[in-house]
N, C-alpha and C positions, 0 to 999 in steps of 0.2 A: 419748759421755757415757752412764754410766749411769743405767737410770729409776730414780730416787728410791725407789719402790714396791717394786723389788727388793731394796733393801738390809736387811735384820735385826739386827735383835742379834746374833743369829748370825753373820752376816759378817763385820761387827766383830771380836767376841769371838775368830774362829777366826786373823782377820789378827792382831791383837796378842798374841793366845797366841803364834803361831809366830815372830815377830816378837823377843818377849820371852824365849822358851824359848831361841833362838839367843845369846843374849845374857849369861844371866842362869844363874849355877848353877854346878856342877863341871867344868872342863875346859878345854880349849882357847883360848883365846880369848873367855872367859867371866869373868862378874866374881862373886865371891859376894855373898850378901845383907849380910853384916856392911860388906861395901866399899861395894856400893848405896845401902846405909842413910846411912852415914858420909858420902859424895856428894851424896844428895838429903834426908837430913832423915826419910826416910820409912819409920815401923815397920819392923823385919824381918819381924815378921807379916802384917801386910797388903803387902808386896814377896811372899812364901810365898804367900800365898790369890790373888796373882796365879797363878802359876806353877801352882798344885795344883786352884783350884778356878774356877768359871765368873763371880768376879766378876773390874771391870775397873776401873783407872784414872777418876777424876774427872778433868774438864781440866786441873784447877794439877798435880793428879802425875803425869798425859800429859805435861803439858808440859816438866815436871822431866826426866822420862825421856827426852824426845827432847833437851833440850838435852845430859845428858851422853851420848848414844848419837849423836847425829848426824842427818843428812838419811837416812842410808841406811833407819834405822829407822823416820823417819817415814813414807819410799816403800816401805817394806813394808806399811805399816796403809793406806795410801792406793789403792794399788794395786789391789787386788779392786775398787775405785768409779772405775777408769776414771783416774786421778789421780799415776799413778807417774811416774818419772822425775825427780823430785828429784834437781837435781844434785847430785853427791855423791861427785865423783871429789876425787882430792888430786892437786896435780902429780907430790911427788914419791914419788907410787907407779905413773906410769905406764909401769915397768919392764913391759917384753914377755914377757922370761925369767922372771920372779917371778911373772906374773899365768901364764903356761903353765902353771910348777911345780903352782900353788897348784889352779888347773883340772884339771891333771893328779890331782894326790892328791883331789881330792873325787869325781873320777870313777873309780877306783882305789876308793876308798870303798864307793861306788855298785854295783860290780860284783862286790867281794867279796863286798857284802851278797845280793847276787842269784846267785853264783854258785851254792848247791845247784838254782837251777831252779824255787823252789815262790816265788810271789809273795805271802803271807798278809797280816794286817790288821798285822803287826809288822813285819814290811818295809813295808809302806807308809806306817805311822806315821813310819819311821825315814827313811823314802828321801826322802818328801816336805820336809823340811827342807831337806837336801842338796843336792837338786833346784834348789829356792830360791836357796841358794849359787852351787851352780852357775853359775844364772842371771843371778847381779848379777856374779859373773866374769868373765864373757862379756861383757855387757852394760857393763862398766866398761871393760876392755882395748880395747873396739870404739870406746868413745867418746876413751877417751884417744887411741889412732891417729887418730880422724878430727880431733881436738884439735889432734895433731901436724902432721897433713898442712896442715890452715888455716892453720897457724901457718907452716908452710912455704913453701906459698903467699906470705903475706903480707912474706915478707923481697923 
């Protein structure tokens, strides 16, 4: 358990930025703010001054946001205070092949970004996300298999 005394605003603030930066914006597997907005009710300007600037979420539009993002997102903010692990798997993504793929291309990602050799504060900004992904990739495929094998077990 984390001591209480450690945790800042800053901790916070840095867990739900990344958290919400993943999520939120141009790209991939991202929702824009006009979609966000339309989902939860909630200014597209104050959805932006999440994103852009050091303020944060009150709990009803924490809460809004975790309801349409998921467990996954909450076990991101949670995480830095000892608290992670929200379950958060789906059955039916505990495809083996699709979670390799998916590992495969973010760490693919990861290497191009690293591949001239020079590690700076914009690779690290960039990687550190990544990283994260990574991490629940891993940490998802691990648990669906051992999901599996119980289940296996128990016939």
């Amino acid at each position: 358990m984390t001591d209480p005394h450690e945790i800042t605003q800053q901790n916070v603030h840095d867990a739900f930025v990344v958290a919400y930066r993943r999520r939120v914006g141009v790209g991939r597997d991202r929702i824009g703010l006009s979609d966000l907005q339309d989902a939860t009710g909630i200014e597209a300007r104050t959805l932006r001054s999440w994103r852009e600037t050091d303020t944060m979420p009150h709990l009803v539009n924490l809460l809004k946001l975790a309801a349409l993002f998921g467990p996954a997102f909450v076990d991101e903010i949670l995480h830095p205070v000892g608290m992670g692990g929200v379950q958060r798997l789906d059955i039916a993504r505990s495809n083996p092949i699709g979670c390799m793929a998916d590992m495969t291309q973010v760490a693919a990602e990861i290497s191009e970004r690293l591949r001239d050799g020079v590690f700076c504060h914009r690779d690290k900004a960039a990687v550190g996300p990544m990283l994260v992904e990574l991490a629940h990739l891993i940490e998802e495929q691990g648990e669906a298999m051992a999901r599996e094998s119980r289940q296996g077990f128990a016939h």
